[in-house]
C-alpha positions as CSV (number, residue, x, y, z in Angstrom):
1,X,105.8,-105.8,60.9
2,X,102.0,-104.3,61.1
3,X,102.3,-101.0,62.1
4,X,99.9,-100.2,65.6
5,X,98.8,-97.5,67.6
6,X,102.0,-96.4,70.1
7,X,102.8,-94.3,72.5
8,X,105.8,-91.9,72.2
9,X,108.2,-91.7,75.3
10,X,110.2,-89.2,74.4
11,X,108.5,-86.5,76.1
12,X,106.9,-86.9,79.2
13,X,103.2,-85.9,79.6
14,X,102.0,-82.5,79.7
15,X,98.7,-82.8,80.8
16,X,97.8,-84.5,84.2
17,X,95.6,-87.7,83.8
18,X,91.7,-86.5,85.1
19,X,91.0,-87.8,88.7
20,X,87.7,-90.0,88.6
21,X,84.6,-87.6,89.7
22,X,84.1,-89.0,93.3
23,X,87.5,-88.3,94.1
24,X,87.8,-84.8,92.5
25,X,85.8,-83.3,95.0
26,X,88.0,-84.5,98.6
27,X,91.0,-83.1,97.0
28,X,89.9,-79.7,95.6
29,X,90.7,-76.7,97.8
30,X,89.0,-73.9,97.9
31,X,89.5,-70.5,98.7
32,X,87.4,-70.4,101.7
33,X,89.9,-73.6,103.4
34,X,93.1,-72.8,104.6
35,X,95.6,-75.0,104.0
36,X,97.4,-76.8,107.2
37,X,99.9,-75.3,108.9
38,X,102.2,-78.1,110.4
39,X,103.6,-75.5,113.4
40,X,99.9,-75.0,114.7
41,X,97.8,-77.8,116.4
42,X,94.5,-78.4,113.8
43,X,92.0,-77.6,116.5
44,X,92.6,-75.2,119.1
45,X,93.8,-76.8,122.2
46,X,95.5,-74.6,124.9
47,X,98.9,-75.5,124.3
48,X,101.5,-73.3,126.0
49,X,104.7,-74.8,124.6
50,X,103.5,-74.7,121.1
51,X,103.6,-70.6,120.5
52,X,105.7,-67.3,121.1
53,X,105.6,-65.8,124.1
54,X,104.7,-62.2,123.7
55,X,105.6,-59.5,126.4
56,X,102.2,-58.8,128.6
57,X,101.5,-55.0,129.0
58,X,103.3,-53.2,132.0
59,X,101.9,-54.3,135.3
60,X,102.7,-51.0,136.3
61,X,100.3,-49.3,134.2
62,X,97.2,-48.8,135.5
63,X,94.1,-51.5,134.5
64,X,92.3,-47.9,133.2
65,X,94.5,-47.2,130.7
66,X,94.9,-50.2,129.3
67,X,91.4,-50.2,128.6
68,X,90.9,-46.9,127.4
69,X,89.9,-47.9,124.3
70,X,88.0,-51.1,124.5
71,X,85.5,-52.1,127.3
72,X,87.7,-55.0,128.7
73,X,91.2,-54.6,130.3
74,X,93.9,-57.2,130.5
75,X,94.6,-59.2,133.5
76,X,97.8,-60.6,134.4
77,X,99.3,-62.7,136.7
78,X,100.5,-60.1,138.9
79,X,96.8,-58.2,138.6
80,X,94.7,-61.4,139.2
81,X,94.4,-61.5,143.1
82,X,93.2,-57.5,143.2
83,X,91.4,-57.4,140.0
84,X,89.4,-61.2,140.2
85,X,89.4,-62.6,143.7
86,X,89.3,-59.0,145.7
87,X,86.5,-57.7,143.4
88,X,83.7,-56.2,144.5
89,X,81.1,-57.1,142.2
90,X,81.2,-59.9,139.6
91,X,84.3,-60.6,137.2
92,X,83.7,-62.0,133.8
93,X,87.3,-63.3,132.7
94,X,87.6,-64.0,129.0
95,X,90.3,-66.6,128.1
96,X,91.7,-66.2,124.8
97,X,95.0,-66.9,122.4
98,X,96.2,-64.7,119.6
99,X,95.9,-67.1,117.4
100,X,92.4,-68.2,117.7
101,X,89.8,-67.6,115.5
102,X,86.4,-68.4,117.2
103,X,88.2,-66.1,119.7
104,X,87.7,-63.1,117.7
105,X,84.0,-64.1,117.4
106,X,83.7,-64.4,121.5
107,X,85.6,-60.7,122.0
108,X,82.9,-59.1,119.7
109,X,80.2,-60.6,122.0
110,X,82.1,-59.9,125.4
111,X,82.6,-56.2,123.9
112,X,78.6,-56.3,123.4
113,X,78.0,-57.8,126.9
114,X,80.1,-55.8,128.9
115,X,79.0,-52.5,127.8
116,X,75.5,-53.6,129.0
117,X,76.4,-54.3,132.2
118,X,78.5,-51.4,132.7
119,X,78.6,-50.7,136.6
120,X,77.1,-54.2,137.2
121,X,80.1,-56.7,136.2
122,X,83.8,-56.1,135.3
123,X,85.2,-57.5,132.3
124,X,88.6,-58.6,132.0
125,X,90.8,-60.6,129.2
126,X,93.4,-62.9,129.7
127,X,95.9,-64.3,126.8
128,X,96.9,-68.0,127.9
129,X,100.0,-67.7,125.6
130,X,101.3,-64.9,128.1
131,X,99.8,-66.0,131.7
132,X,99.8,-70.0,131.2
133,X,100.2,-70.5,134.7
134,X,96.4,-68.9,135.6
135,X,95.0,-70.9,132.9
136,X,96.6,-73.7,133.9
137,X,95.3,-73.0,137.8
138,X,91.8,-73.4,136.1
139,X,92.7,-76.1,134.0
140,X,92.0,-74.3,130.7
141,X,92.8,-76.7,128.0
142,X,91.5,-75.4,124.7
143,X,90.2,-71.8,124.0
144,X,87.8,-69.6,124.3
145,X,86.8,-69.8,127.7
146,X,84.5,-67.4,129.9
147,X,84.6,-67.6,133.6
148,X,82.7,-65.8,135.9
149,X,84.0,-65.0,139.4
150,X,81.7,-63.8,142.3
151,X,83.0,-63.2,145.7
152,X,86.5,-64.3,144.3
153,X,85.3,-67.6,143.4
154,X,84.6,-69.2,140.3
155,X,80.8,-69.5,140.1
156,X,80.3,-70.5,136.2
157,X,82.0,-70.9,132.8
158,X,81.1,-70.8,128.8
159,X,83.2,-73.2,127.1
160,X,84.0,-72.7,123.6
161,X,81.6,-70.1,120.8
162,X,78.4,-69.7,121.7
163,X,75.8,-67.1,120.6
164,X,75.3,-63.9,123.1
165,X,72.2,-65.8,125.3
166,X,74.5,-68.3,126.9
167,X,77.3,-65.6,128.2
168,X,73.5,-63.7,129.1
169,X,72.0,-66.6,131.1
170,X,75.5,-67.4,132.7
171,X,75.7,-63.8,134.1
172,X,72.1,-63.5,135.1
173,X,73.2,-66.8,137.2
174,X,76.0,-65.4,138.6
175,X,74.2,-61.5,139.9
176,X,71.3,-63.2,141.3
177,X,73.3,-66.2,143.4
């Protein structure tokens, strides 16, 4: 028998085969990508069977100190009626999740925006995960949301992350109607 060229398979292989080039590239993470979670929806859709429920703040406490340290205060469902509809002047209402992440971006902006127009609109936040039945009322399906209420109706809205000028214009609308 000519001896040839084998393969032993006594050992399995150490080292992975190398993926062809076009196909290295769809399959490398890196550290800026997160990897899927399977318990979380992949974009962020309102969804309020999908997370925890966490306990709201007191609605005994007083909207003041809630917001003793940030400009915005917390709305409930039980604070909604005095602290939207019966306002005075303008509401902005920020709808937001825990989870979100271009939500975070929208409460540095709202922060921003509602210390300029201190005395001239109130600023309010409201988690969906907690208050689902409000968000549902306005038919909130996916988060961030911005509504602005005038006269305790809804008069305009900022759907999803958008730079500072949009919530601007949207509030300029909503003083001068």
């Amino acid at each position: 028998m000519a001896s040839s060229p084998s393969l032993s398979v006594s050992a399995p292989l150490s080292l992975p085969l190398p993926l062809p080039r076009a196909l290295q590239r769809r399959f490398v993470f890196s550290p800026s990508r997160t990897i899927p979670n399977p318990t979380r929806p992949a974009s962020f859709p309102f969804h309020s069977r999908t997370f925890p429920r966490v306990p709201s703040p007191s609605p005994h406490l007083p909207l003041k100190l809630l917001c003793s340290r940030e400009s915005k205060a917390p709305v409930t469902k039980e604070s909604w009626e005095k602290s939207i509809l019966k306002s005075e002047i303008p509401v902005l209402v920020e709808f937001y999740a825990s989870w979100c992440g271009p939500c975070r971006m929208v409460h540095r902006v709202i922060d921003e925006i509602s210390a300029e127009y201190s005395g001239r609109l109130k600023c309010f936040v409201l988690n969906t995960d907690n208050d689902s039945e409000i968000a549902e009322d306005y038919e909130i399906k996916a988060v961030p949301v911005v509504l602005l209420f005038k006269d305790g109706e809804k008069r305009d809205s900022v759907v999803g992350t958008m730079p500072k000028e949009f919530y601007v214009a949207a509030i300029e609308r909503v003083l001068k109607s």
